[in-house]
N, C-alpha and C positions, 0 to 999 in steps of 0.2 A: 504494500500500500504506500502509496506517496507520501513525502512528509508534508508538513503542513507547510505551507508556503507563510513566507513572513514581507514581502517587497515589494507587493502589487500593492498600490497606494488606491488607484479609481475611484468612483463616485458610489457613494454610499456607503466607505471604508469606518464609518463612526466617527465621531467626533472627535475631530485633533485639536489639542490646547496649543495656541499659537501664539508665545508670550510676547511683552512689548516693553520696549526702551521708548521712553516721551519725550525730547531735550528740549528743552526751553531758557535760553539764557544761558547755553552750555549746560545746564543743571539737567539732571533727571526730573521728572517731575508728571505729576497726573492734575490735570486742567477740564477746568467742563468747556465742553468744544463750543458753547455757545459763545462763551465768554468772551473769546479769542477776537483782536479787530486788527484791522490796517494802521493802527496808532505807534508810535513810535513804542518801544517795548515800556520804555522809563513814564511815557504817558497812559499807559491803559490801566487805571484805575478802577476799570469794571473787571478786569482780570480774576479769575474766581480761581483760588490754585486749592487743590486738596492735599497735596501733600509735595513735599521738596525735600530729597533723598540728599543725606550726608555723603553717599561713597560714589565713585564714577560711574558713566554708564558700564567703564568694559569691567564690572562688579557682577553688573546685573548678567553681562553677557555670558561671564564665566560660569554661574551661576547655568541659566539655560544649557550651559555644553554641558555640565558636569551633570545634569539630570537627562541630557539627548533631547532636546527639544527644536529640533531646528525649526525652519519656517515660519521664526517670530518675526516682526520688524522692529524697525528703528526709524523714528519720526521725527525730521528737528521743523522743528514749529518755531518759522523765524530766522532771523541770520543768527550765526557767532554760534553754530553748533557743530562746525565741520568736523573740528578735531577731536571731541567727542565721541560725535558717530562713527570713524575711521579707527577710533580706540577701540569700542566697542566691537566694531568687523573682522577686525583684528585680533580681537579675544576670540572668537568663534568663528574662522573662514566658513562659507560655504553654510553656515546655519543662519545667516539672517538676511532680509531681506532692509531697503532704505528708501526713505521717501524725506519729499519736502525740497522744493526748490530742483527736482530733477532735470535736466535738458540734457541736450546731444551734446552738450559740449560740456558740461560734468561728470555724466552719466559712466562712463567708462575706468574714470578714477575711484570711481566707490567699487563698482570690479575690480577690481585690482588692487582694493583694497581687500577684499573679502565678502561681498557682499552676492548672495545669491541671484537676488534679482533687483531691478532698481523700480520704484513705485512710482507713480503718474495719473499726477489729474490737473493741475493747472494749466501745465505747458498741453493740452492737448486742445482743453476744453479755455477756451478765449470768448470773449466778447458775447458770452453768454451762450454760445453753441461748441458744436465739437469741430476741430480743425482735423480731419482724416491726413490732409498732407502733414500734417505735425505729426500726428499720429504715426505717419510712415517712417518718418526720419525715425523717431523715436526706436523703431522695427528694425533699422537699419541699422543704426546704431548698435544695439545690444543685442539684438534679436528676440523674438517673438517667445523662445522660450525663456526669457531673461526677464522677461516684461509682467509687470502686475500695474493692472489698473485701477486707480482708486475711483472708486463712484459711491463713495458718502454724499447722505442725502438724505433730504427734509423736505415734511410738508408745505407747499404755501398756505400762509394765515388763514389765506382769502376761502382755501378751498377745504378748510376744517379737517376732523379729523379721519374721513373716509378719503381723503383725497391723494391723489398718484404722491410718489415719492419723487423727486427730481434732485440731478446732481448737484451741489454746490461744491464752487472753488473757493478761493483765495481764505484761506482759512475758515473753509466754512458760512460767510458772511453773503457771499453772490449767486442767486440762483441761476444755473441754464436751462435752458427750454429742454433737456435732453434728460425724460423719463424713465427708469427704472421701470422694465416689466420684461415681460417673455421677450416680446421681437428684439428690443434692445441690448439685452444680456445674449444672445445667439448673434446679433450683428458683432459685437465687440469682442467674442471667444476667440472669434476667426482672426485676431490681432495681438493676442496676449495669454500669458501662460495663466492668469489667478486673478480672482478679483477680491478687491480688500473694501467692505464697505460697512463705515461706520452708521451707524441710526444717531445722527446729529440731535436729535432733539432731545435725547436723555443720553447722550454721552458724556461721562464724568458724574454723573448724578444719582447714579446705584440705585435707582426709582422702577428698575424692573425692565425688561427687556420690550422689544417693538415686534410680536408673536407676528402678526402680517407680514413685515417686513422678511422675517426669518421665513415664513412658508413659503410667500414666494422666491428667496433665496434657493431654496432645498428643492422648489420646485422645477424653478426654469433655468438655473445655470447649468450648461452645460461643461465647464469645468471648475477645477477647485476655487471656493470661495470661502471667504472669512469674516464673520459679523462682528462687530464691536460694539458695548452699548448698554448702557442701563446691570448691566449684570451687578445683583446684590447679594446674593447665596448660590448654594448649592441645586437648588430649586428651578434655578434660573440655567444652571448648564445644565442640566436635565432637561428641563423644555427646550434648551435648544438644538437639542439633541432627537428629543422626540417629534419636536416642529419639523425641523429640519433634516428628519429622517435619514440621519448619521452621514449628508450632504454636505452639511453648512459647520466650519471646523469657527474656534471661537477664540476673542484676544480679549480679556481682561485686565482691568487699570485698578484704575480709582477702591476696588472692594477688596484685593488682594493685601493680607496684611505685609506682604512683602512692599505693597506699596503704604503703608498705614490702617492698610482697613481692617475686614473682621473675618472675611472668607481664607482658609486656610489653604496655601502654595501646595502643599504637600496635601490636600485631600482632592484638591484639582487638578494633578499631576497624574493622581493613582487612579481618579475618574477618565481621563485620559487612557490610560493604560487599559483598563478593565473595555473600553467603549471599543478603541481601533481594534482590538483581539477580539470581542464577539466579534463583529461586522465580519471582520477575515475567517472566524471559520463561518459564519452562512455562507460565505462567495466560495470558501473551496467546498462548500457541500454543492452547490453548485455545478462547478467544476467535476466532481468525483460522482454525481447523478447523469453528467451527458451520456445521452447514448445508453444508458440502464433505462430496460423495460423489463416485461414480464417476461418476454420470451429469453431474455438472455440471461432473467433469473433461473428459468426453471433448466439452460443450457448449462448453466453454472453447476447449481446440484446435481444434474445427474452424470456430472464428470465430477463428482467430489468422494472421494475416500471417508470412511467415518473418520470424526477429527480425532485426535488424541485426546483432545482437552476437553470430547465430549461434547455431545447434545444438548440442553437445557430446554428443554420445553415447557410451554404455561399456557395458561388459557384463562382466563374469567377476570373480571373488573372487582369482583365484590370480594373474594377470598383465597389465601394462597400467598406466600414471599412477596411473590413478581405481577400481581394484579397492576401496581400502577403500569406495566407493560402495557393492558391491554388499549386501547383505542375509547372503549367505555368508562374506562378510569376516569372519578372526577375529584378533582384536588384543587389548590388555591390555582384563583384565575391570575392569566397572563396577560400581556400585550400581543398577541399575534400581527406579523407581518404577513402581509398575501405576496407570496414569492412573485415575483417579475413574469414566470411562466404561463401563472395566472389571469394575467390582467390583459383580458381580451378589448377591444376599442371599446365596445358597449359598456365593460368595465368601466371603464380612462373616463370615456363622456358622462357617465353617470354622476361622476363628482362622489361617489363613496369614497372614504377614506381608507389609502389602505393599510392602515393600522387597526385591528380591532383590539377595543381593551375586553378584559375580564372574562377571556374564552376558559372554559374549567373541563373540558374536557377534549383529545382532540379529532372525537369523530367530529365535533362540531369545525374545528379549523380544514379537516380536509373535505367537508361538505361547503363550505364556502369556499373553498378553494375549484371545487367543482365548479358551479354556480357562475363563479365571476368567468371562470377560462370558457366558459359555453355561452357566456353575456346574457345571463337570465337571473337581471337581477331583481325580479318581483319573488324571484325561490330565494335571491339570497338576505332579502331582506326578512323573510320570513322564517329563514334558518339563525339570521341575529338573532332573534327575540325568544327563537326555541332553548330549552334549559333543559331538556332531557335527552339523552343518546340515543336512545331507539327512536323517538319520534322524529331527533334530527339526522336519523339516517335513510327514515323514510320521504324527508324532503330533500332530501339527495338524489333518491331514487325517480323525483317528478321533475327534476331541472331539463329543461326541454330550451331548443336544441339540443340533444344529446351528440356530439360525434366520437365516435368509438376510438377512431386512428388517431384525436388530438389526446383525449385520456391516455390512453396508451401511452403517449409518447411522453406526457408528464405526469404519470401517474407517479413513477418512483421518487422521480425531485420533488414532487408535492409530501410523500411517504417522508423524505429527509429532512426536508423544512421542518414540517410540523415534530417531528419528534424530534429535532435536534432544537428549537428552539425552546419545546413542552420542557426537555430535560438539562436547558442550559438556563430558564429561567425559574422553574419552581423549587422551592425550598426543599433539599431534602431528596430530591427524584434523582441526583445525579451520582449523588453515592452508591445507591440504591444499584444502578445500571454499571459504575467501574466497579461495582463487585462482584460481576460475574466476572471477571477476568478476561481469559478467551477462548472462553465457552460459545461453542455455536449456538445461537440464539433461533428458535425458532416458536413460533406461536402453533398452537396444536388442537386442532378440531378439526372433525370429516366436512361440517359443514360451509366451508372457505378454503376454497382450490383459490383465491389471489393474494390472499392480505397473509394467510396460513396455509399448512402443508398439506392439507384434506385427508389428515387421518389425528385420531386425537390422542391426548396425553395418557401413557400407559401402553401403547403401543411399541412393541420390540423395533419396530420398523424406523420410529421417530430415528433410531442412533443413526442408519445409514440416510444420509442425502439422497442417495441415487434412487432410493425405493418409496422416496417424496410421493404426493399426487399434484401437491399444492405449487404456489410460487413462492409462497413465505417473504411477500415485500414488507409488512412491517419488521420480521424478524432481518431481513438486510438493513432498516433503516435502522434498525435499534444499533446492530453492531456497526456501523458506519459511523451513527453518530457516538459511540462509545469510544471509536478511536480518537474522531476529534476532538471530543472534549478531553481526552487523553494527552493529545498531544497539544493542546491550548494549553492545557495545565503545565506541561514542562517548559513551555515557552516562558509563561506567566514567572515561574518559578527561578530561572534566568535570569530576568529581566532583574527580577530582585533580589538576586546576590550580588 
């Protein structure tokens, strides 16, 4: 079996903490970005500072390399922070990215200083629109993967609080006509490696996050982006996480006590940690379900030798060791995600969400998972609301359009999802499953030739594979997902030595 991949970074990888160096006046510092004006630095008396750091920026930066944090930035807000920021770069080659006052004609020297990618949003966007020819140089200059575009942005007054978000420059203070939504984040992808964009309006204010901003974040970029903004606790990088559907990676100021505040460095580090490692193994379950169907389960078994390490067969929901195995099993609810394989158009257009909370058992997650890939969603509305396993497998059984060759074909990544998520989120179930060891897992009753082996427990037969009748797809998902949480766990355990 393959090991667990650790280096695919892609979209929906969970939420990456993206720390941040602020300079202002050469100093570190965390600023409410509203504050901020065109005034000479010695005149802005509306200047609203939250906190100003005793030790240099490249303090902070060592800090970030010494936990692995790469892909923060580094802001200088204003002149007179060059040397600074080059300190900093310089602590960390290759982990931070720089912004503020970029052009073609500086740009180059902060590479070469250290600096991952260089950040841009004034020099492109002028006179209140965006200058594409600026734009280009910009492309030329550094190149397209070296380039993060800033599109921080705030509502105008005029158009309250339901209204578009649009970029503002020069410190936040000037709006351009050039909105933030789907068509605009998909024109600008085609220009630039990441988009960095802060929610101006509670920036520096720990007043709580901008959750629209963040959905459609997570929703329509199409590559990596980073929110900044209102974060006050822990609370807050969980919604952004959940909004943002492990999309939209996060830079936090002003709340971190590393910057003065009260949110702990070290518990949003290890939130970090615990997030990027789920996401990575759903994508290699992914990965390790292509091309698995029933027929290559049932080719599987009957080229398989009894194992050494033994059979383990189970069957029933309600009693027995290995009940929470079964599919009927109801235990505390989860957050279900509807795997990508699922989400037929009719799905997409529907506007469901596909996150469901508080799923407790998971014939209900792979009867919705039916439901949406066949785009009938009046069955799967009506499978929400069901709370029992038998009656929710008998509205699985009415999902019309039914097509046989599309099930088939995701029937087994639908088998993986659901139980690799069931047993990586509820309390308790994942012990339960790495103590079988590597025992061949199979589910045992004559009546399920797909999900079990079609002969049931007690049977001398269950030991050999080859004298199966069944496919035994949830007893593949079980031990599939047994390895990866297996080998998530050795990662994890790495990570923290």
């Amino acid at each position: 079996m393959a090991a667990l991949s650790q280096d695919k970074r892609g979209r929906g990888a969970g939420l990456k903490f993206r720390p941040c160096i602020d300079l202002h006046s050469g100093k570190v510092k965390q600023i409410v970005g509203s504050t901020l004006s065109d005034k000479p630095q010695d005149q802005s008396a509306d200047l609203v500072e939250n906190f100003v750091a005793s030790q240099p920026a490249s303090f902070f930066a060592k800090r970030y390399r010494e936990e692995a944090l790469p892909g923060g930035h580094v802001i200088m807000l204003g002149k007179g922070n060059e040397a600074a920021a080059t300190e900093a770069l310089r602590e960390f080659p290759g982990g931070l990215q720089v912004g503020g006052g970029i052009t073609p004609e500086n740009a180059l020297r902060y590479i070469e200083a250290g600096a991952s990618h260089v950040i841009v949003t004034s020099y492109v966007f002028k006179d209140g629109a965006i200058s594409f020819d600026r734009l280009q140089q910009m492309v030329s200059c550094v190149g397209k993967e070296r380039l993060v575009l800033d599109l921080s942005c705030r509502r105008k007054p005029e158009d309250g609080p339901a209204g578009s978000y649009y970029v503002v420059t020069d410190r936040w203070q000037k709006f351009t006509d050039f909105p933030v939504n789907r068509e605009t984040l998909e024109l600008l992808a085609q220009h630039c490696d990441e988009f960095l964009v802060h929610g101006v309006e509670v920036e520096g204010k720990r007043c709580g996050i901008l959750e629209d901003l963040v959905d459609l974040l997570g929703a329509h970029s199409p590559i990596p982006v980073t929110y900044a903004g209102g974060v006050s606790s822990m609370d807050d990088v969980v919604r952004v996480d959940e909004i943002g559907k492990g999309r939209v990676d996060l830079t936090i100021g002003s709340a971190l006590d590393l910057f003065g505040g009260s949110l702990p460095f070290a518990e949003v580090v290890a939130y970090h940690r615990r997030s990027t490692l789920t996401h990575m193994i759903y994508r290699e379950a992914s990965v390790r379900a292509a091309g698995v169907t029933a027929a290559s389960l049932r080719t599987k078994w009957a080229h398989m030798l009894p194992p050494s390490k033994g059979v383990l067969a189970f069957y029933s929901h309600s009693k027995g060791a290995y009940r929470s195995f079964s599919n009927f099993f109801v235990h505390e609810g989860f957050a279900f995600v509807i795997p990508v394989c699922c989400r037929s158009a009719a799905f997409t257009e529907s506007s469901r969400p596909p996150v469901v909370e508080g799923v407790r058992f998971s014939e209900k997650a792979i009867m919705l998972c039916k439901a949406a890939a066949m785009g009938d969603i009046e069955t799967f509305d009506l499978i929400l609301k069901q709370t029992e396993p038998r009656k929710t497998k008998a509205l699985g059984r009415r999902v019309k359009p039914f097509d046989p060759a599309l099930w088939d074909r995701i029937v087994c990544e639908v088998a993986l999802q659901v139980v690799l998520q069931k047993f990586s989120s509820v309390p308790g179930l994942k012990a339960e499953l790495l103590a079988t060891g590597e025992a061949l897992l199979a589910e045992a009753t004559r009546n399920d030739t797909i999900w079990a082996i079609g002969m049931d427990v007690g049977s001398s037969l269950t030991e050999d594979p080859r004298c199966w009748n069944g496919t035994n797809i949830l007893g593949w998902a079980l031990m599939e997902t047994r390895a990866l949480i297996g080998e998530a766990g050795a990662i994890a355990l790495k990570s923290e030595v």
